[in-house]
C-alpha positions in Angstrom: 66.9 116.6 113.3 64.7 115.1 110.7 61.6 116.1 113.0 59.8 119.5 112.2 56.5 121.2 112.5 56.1 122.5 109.3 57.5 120.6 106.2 57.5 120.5 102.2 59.1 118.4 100.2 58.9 118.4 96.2 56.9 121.2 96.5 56.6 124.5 94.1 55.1 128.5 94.4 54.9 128.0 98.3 55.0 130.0 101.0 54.6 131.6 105.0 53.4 135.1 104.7 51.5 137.1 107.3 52.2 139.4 110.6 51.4 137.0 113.2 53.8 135.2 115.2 54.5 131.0 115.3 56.2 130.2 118.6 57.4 126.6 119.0 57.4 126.5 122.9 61.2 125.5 123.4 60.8 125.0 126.6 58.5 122.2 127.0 61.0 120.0 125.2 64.5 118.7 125.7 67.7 120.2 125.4 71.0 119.4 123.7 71.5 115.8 122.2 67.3 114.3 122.1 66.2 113.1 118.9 62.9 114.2 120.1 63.8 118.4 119.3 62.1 119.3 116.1 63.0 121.6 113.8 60.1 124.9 113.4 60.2 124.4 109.3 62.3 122.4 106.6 61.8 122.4 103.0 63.2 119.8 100.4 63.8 119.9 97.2 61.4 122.5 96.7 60.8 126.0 94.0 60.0 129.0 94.8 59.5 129.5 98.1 58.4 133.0 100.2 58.3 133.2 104.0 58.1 136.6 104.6 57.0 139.5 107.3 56.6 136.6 110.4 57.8 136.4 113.8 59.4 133.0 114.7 60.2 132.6 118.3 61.1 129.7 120.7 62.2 127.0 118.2 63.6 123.8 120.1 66.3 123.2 117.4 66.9 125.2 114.2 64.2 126.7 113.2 64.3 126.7 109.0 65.9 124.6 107.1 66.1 124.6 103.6 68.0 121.7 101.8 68.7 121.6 97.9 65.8 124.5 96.7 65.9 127.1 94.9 64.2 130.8 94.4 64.0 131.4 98.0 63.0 134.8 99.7 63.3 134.5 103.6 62.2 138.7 104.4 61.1 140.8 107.0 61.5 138.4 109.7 61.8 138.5 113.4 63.7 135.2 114.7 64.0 134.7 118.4 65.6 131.4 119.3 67.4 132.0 122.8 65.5 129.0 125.0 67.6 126.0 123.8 70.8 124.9 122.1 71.3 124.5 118.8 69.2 127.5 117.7 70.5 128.3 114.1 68.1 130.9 112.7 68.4 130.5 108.9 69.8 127.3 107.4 70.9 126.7 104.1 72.0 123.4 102.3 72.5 123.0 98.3 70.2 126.2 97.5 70.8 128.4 94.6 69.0 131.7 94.1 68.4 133.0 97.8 67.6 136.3 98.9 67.8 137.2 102.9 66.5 141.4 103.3 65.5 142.8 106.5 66.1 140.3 109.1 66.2 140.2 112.7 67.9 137.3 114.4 69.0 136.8 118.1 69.8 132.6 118.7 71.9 130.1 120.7 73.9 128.9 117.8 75.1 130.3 114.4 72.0 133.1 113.0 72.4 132.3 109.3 74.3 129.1 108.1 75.4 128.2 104.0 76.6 125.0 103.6 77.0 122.9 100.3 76.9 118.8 101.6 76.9 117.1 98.1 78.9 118.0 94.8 74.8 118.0 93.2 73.6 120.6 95.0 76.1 123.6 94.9 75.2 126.5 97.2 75.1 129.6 95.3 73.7 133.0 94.1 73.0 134.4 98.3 71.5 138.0 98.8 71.5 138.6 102.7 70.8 142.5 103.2 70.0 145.3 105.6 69.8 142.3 108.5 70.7 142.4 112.3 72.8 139.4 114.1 73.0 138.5 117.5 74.5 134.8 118.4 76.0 132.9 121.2 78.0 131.5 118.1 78.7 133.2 114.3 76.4 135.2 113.0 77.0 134.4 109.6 78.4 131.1 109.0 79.7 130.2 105.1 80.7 126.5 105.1 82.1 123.6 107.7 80.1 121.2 105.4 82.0 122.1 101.7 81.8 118.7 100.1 79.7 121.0 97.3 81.4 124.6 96.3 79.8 127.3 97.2 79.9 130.7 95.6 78.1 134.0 94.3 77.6 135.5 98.2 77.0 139.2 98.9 76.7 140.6 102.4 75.6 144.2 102.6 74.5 147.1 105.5 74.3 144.4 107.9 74.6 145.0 111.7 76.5 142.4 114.5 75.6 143.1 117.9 76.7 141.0 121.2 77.9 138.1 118.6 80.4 135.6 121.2 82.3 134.0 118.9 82.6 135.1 115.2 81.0 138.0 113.2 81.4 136.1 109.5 83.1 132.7 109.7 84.4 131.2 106.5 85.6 127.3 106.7 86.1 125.4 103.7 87.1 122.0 105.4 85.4 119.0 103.1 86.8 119.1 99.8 84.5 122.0 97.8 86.1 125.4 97.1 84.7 128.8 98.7 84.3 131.7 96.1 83.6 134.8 95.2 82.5 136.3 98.5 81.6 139.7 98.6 81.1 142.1 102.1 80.1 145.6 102.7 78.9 148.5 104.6 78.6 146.0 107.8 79.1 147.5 111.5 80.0 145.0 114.0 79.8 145.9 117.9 80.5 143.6 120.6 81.8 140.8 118.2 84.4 138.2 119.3 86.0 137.6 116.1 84.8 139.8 113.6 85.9 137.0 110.5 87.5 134.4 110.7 88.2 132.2 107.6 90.0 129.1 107.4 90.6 127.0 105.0 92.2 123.1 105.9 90.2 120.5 104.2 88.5 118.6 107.0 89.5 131.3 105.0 91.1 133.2 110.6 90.3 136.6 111.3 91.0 136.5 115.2 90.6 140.1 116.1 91.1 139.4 112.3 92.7 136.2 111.6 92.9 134.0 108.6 94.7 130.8 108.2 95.6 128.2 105.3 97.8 125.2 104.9 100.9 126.2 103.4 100.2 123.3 100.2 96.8 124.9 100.1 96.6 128.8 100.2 93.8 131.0 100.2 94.0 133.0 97.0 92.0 137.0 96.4 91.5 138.1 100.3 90.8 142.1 100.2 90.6 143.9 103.5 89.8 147.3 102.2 88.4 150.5 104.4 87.9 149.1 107.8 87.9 150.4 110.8 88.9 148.0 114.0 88.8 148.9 117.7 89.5 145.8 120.0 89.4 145.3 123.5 92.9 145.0 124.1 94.4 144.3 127.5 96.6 141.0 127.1 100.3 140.5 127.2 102.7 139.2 124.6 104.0 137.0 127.4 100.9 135.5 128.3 100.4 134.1 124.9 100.9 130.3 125.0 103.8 128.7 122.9 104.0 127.0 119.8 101.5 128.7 117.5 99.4 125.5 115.9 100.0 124.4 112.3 97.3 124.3 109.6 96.7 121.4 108.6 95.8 119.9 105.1 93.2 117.6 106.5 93.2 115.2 103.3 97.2 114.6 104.0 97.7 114.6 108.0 95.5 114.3 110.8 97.1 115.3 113.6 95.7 115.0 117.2 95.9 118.6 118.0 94.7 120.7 114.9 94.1 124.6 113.7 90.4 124.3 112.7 87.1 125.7 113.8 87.4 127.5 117.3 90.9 126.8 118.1 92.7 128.1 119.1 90.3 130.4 120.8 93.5 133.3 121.3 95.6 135.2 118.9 99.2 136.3 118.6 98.3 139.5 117.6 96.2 142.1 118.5 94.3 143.2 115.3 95.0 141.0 112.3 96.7 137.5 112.3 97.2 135.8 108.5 98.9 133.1 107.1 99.1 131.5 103.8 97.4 133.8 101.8 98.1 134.7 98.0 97.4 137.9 96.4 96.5 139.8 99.7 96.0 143.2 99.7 95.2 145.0 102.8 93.9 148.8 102.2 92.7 151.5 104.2 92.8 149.9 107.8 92.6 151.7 110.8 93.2 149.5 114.4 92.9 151.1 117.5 92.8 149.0 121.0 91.2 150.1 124.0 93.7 148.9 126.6 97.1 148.9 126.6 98.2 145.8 124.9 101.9 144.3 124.2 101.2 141.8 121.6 102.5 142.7 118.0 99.7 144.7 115.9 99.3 142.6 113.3 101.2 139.4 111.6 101.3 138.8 108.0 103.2 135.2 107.8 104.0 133.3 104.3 101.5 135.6 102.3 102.1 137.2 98.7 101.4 140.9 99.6 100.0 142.9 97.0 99.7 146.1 99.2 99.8 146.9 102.7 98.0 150.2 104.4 97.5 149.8 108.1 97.5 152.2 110.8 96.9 152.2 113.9 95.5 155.2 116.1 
């Protein structure tokens, strides 16, 4: 993954700018697991850094990276990474001060990835605005590598189309702590999971779902003014036994864990949480498609500070 086309490193007042179009031809390279994939563009440990207005197409594995820089503007791209696994769109690693408006991204892995892998390099202070996600996995993904805390994210008048697995994932699973995350005004369509957070140490919204160990809760989780329709169409029946346990991953490691995509069903129709202090759910409306016989939503072991759902 070291491999790229274009790379910086120490580098200051840089950038990509332009209408034209850089097209990594995916498809005369491996797939999955060769060392030989590069990456489209990585920066390191660079300042102030514009790639703006350009169409990047047919990466053979992520296609940017951008690892422990700061004063980045990543705007008015196109990304269309759909010819090979692993085809993030925007990676970020230990960045502070990043700003993400008017983006377009359609890939075969997560769109837009924050990740903190070192207590140095915190990843903080994110801007992603007015952007457009389609993904064969999340299309915003905030964590899985937390060794670092990260913080200071808004997410605003974004759209999630045709997204397979989760809308906004949240994991905090390495040590770091996840704060101060901030979503609005987002419309999600076709979207397995529209969040899912979970925080174990190695925040789930299934439907909505959101899981914690019970020595470790997730603390401040608003759901305020949403709207959900869901497919529907399963059977409390059908649901397999023996809900899995969260685990605290620094404690117990289990061979069969809660963490990352399992499991991949819910007990619940709408909204599944565990574990949670100070929750307040507000203004929720559910409605389900199909006929459906699993409970609406559960709320297990939380500190409720309010609770408004309906469903229509």
């Amino acid at each position: 993954m070291d491999k790229c086309f274009i790379y910086a490193e120490d580098a200051v007042n840089i950038g990509l700018t332009g209408h034209g179009e850089i097209n990594g031809n995916a498809g005369e390279f491996p797939n999955e697991g060769s060392i030989y994939r590069p990456m489209m563009m990585r920066f390191l440990r660079c300042t102030s850094v514009h790639v703006k207005g350009l169409r990047l197409y047919n990466s053979t594995a992520w296609t940017t990276a951008f690892l422990d820089s700061e004063n980045i503007w990543c705007e008015d791209l196109d990304i269309r990474n759909d010819k090979k696994y692993n085809g993030d769109g925007l990676d970020y690693d230990g960045c502070r001060n990043v700003f993400i408006p008017n983006c377009k991204i359609l890939g075969t892995d997560d769109n837009l990835c924050l990740q903190a892998s070192s207590k140095e390099y915190p990843m903080k202070n994110v801007h992603i605005t007015n952007c457009h996600f389609t993904s064969i996995c999340a299309g915003i993904r905030i964590g899985l590598k937390s060794i670092g805390d990260i913080s200071n994210v808004t997410i605003h008048n974004c759209t999630f189309e045709d997204v397979r697995r989760e809308g906004i994932k949240i994991e905090c699973t390495e040590g770091g702590s996840i704060t101060d995350i901030v979503a609005s005004g987002l419309v999600m369509r076709n979207v397995t999971r529209p969040v899912f957070i979970l925080l174990n140490n190695r925040p789930s919204f299934n439907g909505i779902r959101v899981d914690a160990c019970e020595s470790r809760p997730i603390r401040d989780l608003v759901l305020k003014n949403m709207i959900y329709t869901a497919a529907g169409g399963a059977a409390k029946e059908d649901i397999p036994a023996g809900y899995p346990k969260v685990w605290d991953m620094r404690l117990d490691h289990p061979e069969q864990v809660s963490e990352n995509y399992y499991p991949d069903w819910s007990r619940a129709r709408f909204m599944d949480i565990r574990n949670v202090e100070r929750l307040v759910v507000e203004g929720v409306r559910f409605h389900s498609l199909r006929e459906d016989t699993r409970e609406s939503y559960i709320i297990e072991n939380c500190k409720t500070l309010n609770l408004d759902v309906v469903e229509y």
